[in-house]
Structures are given as C-alpha cells and as structure tokens.
SEVOLO-673809 format. One record per residue: residue in three letters; y, x, z of N, C-alpha, C in turn. Coordinates in nm, 3 decimals. Last residue first. Layout:
! SEVOLO-673809
<rec><res>ALA</res><n_north>Y</n_north><n_east>X</n_east><n_up>Z</n_up><ca_north>Y</ca_north><ca_east>X</ca_east><ca_up>Z</ca_up><c_north>Y</c_north><c_east>X</c_east><c_up>Z</c_up></rec>
...
This chain:
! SEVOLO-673809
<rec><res>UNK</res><n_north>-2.085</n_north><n_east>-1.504</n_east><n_up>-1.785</n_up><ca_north>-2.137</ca_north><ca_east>-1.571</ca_east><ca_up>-1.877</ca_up><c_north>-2.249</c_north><c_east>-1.417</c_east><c_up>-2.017</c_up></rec>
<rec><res>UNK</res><n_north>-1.883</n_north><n_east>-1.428</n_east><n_up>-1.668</n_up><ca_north>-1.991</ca_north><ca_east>-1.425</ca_east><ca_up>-1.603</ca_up><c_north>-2.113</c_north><c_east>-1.487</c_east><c_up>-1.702</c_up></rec>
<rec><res>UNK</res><n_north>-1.642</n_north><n_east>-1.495</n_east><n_up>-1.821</n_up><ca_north>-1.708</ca_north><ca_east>-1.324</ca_east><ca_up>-1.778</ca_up><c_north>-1.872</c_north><c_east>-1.346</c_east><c_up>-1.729</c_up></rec>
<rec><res>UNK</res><n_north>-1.640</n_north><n_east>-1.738</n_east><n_up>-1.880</n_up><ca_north>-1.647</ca_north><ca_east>-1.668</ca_east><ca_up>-2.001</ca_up><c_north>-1.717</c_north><c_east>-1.562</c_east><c_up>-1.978</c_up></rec>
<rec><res>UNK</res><n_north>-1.602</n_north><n_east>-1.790</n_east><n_up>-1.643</n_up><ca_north>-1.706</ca_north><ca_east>-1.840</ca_east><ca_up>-1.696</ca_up><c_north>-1.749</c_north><c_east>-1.749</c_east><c_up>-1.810</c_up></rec>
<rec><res>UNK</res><n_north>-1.324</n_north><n_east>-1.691</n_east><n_up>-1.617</n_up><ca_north>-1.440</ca_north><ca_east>-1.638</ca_east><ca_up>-1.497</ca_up><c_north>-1.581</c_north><c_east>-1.708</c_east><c_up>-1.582</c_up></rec>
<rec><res>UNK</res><n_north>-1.139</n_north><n_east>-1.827</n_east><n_up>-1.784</n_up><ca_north>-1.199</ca_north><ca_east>-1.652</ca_east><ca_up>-1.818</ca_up><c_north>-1.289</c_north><c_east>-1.623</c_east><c_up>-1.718</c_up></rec>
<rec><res>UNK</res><n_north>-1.150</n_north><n_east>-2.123</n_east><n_up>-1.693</n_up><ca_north>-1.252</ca_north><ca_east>-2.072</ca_east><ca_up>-1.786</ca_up><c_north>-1.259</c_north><c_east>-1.947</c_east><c_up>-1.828</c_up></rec>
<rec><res>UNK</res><n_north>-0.971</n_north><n_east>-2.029</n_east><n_up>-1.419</n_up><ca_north>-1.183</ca_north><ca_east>-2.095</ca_east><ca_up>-1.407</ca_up><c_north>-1.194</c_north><c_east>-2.051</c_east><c_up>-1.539</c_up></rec>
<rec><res>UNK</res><n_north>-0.752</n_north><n_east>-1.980</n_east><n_up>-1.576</n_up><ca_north>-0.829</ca_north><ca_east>-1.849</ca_east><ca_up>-1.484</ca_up><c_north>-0.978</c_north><c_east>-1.906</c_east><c_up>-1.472</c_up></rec>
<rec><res>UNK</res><n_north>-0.680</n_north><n_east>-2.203</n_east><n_up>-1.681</n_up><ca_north>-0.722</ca_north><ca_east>-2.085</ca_east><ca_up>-1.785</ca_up><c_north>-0.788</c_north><c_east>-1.971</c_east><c_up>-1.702</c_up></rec>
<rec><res>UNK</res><n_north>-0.689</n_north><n_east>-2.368</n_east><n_up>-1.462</n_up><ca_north>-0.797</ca_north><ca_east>-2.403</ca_east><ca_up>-1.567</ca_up><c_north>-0.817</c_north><c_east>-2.251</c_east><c_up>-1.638</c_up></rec>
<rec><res>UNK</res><n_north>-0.458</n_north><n_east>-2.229</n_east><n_up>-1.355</n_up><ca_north>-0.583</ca_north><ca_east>-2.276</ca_east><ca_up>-1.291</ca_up><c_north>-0.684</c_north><c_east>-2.281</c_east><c_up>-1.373</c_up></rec>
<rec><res>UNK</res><n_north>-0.246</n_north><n_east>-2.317</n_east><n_up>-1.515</n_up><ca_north>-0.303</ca_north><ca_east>-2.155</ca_east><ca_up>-1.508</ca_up><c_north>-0.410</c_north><c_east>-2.150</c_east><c_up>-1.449</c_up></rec>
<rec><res>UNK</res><n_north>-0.240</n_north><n_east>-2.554</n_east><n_up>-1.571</n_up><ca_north>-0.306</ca_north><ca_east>-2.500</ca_east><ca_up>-1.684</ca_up><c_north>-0.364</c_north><c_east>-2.352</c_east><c_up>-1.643</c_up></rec>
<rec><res>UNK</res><n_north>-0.133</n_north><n_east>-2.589</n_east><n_up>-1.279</n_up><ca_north>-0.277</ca_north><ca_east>-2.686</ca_east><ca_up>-1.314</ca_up><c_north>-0.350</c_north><c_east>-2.613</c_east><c_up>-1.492</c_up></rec>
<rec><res>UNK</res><n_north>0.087</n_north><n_east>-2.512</n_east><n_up>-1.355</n_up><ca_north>-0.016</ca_north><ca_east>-2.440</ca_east><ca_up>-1.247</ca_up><c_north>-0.146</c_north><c_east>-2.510</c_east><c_up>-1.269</c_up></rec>
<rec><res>UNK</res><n_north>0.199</n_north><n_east>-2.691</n_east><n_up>-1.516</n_up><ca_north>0.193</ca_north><ca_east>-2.501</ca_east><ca_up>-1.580</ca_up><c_north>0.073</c_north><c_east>-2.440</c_east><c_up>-1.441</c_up></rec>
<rec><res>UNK</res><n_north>0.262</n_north><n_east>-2.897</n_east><n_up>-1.355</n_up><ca_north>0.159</ca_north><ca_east>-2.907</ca_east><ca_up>-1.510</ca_up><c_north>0.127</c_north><c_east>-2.729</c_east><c_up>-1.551</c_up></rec>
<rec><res>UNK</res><n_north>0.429</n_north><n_east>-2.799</n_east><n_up>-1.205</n_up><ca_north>0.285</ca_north><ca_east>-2.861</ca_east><ca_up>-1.152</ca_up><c_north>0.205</c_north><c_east>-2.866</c_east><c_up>-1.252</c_up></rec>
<rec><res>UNK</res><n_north>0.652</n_north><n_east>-2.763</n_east><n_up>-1.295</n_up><ca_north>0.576</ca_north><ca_east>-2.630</ca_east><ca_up>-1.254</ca_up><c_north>0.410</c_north><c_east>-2.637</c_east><c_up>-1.206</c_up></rec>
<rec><res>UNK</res><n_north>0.708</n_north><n_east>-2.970</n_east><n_up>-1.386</n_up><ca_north>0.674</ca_north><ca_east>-2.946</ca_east><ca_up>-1.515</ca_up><c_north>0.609</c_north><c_east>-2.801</c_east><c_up>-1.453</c_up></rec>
<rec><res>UNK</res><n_north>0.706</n_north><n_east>-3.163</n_east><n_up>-1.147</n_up><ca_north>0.610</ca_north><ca_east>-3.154</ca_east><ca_up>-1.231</ca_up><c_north>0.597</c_north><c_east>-3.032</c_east><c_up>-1.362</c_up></rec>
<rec><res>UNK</res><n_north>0.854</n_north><n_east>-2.906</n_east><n_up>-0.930</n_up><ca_north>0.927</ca_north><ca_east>-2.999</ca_east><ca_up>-0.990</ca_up><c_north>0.782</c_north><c_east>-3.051</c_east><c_up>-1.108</c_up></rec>
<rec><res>UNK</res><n_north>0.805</n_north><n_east>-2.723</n_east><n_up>-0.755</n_up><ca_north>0.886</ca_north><ca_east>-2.799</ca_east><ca_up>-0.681</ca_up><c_north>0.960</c_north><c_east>-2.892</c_east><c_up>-0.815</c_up></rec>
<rec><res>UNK</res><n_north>0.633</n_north><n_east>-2.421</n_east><n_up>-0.598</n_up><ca_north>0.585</ca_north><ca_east>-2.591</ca_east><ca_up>-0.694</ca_up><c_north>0.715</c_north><c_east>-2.691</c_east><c_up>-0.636</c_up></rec>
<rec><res>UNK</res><n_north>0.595</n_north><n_east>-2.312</n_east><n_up>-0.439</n_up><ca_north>0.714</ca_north><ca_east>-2.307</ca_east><ca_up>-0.493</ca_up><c_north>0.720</c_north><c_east>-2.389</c_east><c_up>-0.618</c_up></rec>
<rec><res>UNK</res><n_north>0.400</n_north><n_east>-2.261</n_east><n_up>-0.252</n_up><ca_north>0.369</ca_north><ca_east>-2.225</ca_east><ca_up>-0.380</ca_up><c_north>0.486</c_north><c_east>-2.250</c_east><c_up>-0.470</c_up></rec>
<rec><res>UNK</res><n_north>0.470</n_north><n_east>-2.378</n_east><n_up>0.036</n_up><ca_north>0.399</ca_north><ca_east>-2.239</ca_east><ca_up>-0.009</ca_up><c_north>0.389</c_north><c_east>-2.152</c_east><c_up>-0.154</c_up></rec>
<rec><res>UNK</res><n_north>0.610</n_north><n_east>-2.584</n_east><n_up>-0.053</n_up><ca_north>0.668</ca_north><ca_east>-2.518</ca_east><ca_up>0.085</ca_up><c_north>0.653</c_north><c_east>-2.353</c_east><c_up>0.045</c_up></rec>
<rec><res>UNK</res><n_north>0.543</n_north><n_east>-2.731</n_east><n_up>-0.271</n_up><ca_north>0.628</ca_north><ca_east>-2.707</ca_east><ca_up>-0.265</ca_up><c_north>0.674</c_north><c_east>-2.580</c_east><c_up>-0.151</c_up></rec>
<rec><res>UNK</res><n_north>0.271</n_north><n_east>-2.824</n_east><n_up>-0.282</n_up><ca_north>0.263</ca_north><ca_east>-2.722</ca_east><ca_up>-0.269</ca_up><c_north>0.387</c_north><c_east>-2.657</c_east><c_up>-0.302</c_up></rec>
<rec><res>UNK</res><n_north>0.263</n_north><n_east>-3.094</n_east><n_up>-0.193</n_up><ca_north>0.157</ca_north><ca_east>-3.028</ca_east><ca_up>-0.094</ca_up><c_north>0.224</c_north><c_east>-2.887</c_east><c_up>-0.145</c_up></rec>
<rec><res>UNK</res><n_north>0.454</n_north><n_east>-3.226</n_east><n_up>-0.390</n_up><ca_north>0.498</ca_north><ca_east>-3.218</ca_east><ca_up>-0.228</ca_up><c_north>0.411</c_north><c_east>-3.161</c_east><c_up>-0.144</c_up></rec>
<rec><res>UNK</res><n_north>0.315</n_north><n_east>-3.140</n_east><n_up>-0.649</n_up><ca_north>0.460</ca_north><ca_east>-3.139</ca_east><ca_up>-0.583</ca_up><c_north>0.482</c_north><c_east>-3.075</c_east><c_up>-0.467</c_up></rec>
<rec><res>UNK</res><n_north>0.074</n_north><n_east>-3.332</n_east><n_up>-0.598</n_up><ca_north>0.072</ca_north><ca_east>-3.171</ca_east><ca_up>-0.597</ca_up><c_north>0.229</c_north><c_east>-3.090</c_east><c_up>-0.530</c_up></rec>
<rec><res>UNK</res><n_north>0.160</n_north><n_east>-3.577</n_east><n_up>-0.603</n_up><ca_north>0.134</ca_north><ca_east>-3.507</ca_east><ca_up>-0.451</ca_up><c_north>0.134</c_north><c_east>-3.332</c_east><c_up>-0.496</c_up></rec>
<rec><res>UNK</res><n_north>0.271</n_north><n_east>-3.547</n_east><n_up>-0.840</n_up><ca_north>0.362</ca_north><ca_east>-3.568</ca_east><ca_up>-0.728</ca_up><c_north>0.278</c_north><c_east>-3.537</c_east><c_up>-0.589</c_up></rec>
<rec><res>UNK</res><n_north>0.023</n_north><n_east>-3.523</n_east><n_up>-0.958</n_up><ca_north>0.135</ca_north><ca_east>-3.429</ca_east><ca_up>-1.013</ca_up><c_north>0.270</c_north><c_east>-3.447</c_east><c_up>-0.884</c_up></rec>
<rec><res>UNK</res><n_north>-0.104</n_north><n_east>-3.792</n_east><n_up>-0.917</n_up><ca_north>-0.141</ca_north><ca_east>-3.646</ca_east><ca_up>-0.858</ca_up><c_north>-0.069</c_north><c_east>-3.507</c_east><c_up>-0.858</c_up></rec>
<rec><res>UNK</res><n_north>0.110</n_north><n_east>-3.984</n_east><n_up>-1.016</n_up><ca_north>0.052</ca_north><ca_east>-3.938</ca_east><ca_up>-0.855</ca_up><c_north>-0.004</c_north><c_east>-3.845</c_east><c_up>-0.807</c_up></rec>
<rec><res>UNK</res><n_north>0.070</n_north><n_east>-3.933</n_east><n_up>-1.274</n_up><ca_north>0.195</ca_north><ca_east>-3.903</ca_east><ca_up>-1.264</ca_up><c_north>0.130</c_north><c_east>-3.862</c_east><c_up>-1.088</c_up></rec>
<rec><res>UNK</res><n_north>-0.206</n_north><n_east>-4.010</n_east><n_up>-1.308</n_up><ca_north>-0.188</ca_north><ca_east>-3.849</ca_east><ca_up>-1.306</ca_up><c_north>-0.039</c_north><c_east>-3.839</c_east><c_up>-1.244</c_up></rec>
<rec><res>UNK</res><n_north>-0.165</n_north><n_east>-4.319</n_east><n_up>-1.211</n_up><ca_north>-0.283</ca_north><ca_east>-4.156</ca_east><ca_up>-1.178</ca_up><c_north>-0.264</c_north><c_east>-4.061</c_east><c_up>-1.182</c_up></rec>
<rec><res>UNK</res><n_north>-0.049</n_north><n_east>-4.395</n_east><n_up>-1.451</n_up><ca_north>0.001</ca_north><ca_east>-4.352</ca_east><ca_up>-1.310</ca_up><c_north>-0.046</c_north><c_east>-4.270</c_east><c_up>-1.222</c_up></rec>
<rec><res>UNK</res><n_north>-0.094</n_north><n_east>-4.105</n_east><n_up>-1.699</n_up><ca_north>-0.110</ca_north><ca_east>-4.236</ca_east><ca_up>-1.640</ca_up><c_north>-0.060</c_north><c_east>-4.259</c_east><c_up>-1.517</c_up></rec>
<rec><res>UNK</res><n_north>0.161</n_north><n_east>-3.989</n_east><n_up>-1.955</n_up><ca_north>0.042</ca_north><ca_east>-3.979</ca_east><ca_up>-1.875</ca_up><c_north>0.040</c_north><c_east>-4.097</c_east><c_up>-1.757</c_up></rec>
<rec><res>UNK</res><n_north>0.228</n_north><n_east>-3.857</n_east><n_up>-2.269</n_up><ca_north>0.230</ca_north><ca_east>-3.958</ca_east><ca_up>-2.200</ca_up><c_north>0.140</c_north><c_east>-3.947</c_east><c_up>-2.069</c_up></rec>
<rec><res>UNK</res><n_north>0.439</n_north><n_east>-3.589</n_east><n_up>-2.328</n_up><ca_north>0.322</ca_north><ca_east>-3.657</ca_east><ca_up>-2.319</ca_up><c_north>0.359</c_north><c_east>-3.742</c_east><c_up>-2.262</c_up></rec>
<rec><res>UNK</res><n_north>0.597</n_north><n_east>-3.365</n_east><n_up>-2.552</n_up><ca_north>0.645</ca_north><ca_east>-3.434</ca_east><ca_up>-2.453</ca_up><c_north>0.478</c_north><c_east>-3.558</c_east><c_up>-2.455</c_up></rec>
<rec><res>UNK</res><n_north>0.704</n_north><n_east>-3.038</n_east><n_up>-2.598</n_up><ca_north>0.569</ca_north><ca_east>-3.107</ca_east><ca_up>-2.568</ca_up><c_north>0.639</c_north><c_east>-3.249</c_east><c_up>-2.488</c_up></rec>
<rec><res>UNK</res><n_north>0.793</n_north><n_east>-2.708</n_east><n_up>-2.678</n_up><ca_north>0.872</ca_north><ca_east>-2.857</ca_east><ca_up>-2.562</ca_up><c_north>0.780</c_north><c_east>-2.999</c_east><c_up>-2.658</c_up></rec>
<rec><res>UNK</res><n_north>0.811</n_north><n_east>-2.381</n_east><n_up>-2.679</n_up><ca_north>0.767</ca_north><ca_east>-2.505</ca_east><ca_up>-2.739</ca_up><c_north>0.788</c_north><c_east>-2.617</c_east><c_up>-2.638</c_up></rec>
C-alpha cells in the first residue's frame, strides 16, 4: 500500500535527525525507513501495555 501524507516542518526535522542519528547503527538511511521504525516502536510500546495490562 503507498500512503502519501502531509507533515510539518517539525516532523519533516525530526525524521531527518532521526535519519542522521541512526543511519551509522540502525541503517535508517532514508525517511520512509524512519517512518516504519517510529511505527515499529509504537506497535512494540502498545503490545507491552496490552501484556501488562
């Protein structure tokens, strides 16, 4: 599926530092891998809530 959003300068900036902090180690090296890590993040915090819950 191919999603196309709008987002603020704010986010575009955080999506670019993400980028460039986690390019070396995490192989983060273009936003659209920055937007997929930032969802896998979220989806792992909310199955730990879910469990502990």
């Amino acid at each position: 599926m191919t999603l196309t959003i709008e987002m603020s300068d704010r986010e575009v900036k955080f999506l670019n530092k993400m980028v460039s902090d986690m390019e070396s180690y995490q192989k983060i090296s273009s936003m659209e891998e920055a937007v997929r890590e930032c969802i896998r993040m979220a989806m792992y915090e909310e199955s730990e809530h879910m469990a502990a819950g």
